[in-house]
C-alpha positions as CSV (number, residue, x, y, z in Angstrom):
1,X,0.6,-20.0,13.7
2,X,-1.9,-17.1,14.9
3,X,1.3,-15.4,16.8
4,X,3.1,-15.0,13.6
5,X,0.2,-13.9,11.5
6,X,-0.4,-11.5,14.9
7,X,2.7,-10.1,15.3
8,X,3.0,-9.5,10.9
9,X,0.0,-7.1,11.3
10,X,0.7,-5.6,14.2
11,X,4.6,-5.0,13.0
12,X,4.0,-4.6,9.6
13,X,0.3,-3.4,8.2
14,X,-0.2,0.5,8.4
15,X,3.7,1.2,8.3
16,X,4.9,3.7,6.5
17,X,6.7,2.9,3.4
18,X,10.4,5.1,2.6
19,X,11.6,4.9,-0.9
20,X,15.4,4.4,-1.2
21,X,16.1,8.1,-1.5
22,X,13.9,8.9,2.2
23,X,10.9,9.6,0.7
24,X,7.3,8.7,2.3
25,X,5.6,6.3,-0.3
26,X,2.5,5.4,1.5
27,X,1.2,2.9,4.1
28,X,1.4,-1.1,3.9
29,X,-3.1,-1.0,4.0
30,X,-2.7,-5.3,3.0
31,X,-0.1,-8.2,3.3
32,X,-0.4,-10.8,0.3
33,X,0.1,-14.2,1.4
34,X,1.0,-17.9,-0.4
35,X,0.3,-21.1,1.1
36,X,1.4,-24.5,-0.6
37,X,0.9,-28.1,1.3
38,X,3.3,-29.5,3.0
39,X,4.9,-25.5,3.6
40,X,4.1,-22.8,5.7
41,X,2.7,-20.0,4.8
42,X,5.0,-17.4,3.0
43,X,4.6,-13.7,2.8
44,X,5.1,-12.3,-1.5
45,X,4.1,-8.7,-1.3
46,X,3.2,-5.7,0.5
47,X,0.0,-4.4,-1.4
48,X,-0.9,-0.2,-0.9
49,X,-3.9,1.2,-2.3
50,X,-7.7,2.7,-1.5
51,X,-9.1,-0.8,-2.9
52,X,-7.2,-2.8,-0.4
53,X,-7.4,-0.3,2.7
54,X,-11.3,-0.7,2.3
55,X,-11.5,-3.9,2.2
56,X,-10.1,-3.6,6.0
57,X,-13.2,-1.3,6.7
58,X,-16.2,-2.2,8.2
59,X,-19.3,-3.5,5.8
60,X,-21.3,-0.2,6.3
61,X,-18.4,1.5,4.5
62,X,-16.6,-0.6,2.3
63,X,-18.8,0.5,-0.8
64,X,-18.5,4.4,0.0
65,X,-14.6,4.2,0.5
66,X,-14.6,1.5,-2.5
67,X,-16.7,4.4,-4.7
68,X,-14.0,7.0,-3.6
69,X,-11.0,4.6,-4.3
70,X,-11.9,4.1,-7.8
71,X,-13.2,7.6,-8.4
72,X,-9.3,9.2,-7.6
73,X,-7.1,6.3,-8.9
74,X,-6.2,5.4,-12.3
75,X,-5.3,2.0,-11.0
76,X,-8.1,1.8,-8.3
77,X,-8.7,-2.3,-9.9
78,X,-5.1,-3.1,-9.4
79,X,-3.2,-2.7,-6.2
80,X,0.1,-1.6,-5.9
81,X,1.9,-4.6,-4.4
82,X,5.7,-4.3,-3.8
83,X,7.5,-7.9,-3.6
84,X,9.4,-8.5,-0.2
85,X,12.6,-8.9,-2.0
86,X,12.4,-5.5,-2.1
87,X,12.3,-5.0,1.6
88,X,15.5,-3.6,2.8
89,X,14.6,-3.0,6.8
90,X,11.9,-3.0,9.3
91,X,11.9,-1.3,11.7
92,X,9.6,2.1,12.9
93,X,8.8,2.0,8.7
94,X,9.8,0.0,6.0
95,X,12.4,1.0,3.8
96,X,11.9,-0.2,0.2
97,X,14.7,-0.5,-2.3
98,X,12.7,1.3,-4.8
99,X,12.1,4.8,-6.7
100,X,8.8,6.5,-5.1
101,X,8.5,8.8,-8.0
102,X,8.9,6.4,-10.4
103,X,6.3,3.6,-9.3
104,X,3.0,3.6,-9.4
105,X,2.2,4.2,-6.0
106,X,1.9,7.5,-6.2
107,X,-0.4,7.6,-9.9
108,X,-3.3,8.9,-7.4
109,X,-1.6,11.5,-5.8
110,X,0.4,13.0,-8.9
111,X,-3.0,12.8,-10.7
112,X,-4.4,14.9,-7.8
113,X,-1.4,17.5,-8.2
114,X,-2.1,18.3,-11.5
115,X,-5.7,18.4,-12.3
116,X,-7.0,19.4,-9.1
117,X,-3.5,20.7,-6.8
118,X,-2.2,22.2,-9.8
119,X,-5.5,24.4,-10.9
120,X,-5.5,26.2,-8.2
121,X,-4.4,30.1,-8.1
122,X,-1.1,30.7,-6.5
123,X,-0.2,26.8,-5.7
């Protein structure tokens, strides 16, 4: 049991995410996990997002990187989680059979582009 759940975060959290068309989504920052007696433990969804990348952090900064989560996300209370099902390879990232530009993965980042990105002169 604690060389599967090794080898999933070392092979799998911090990856880099590829859309089906190529393009960078993101990195996996949690794995969401089931358990049900009498089965083992099954992996349901990648999750990305600032909420769940500081919960990772140590306790001294959880609350600043917490503050700064919710302060440039619209959706800083809801992760992102992709279902497996979704997964199409792993390998040196994970390639997603899904639109990047189209999810919500990126609500932070457009957000970013045009109120902040977007205001300044000659960008």
């Amino acid at each position: 049991m604690a060389d599967v759940n090794i080898a999933l975060i070392r092979d799998v959290l911090d990856l880099l995410l590829i859309d089906r068309d190529g393009e960078p989504m993101g990195r996996v920052d949690g794995i969401v996990m089931t358990w049900q007696p009498d089965a083992p433990p099954r992996v349901t969804h990648l999750e990305m997002g600032g909420v769940t990348l500081a919960q990772r952090l140590p306790r001294p900064l959880r609350p600043a990187m917490l503050w700064l989560a919710r302060a440039l996300s619209t959706r800083a209370r809801d992760p992102y989680r992709i279902p497996v099902e979704r997964i199409v390879h792993v390998g040196r990232h994970i390639q997603i059979d899904l639109d990047a530009s189209r999810s919500p993965a990126r609500a932070s980042e457009h957000w970013v582009r045009d109120h902040i990105i977007g205001r300044i002169p000659g960008s």
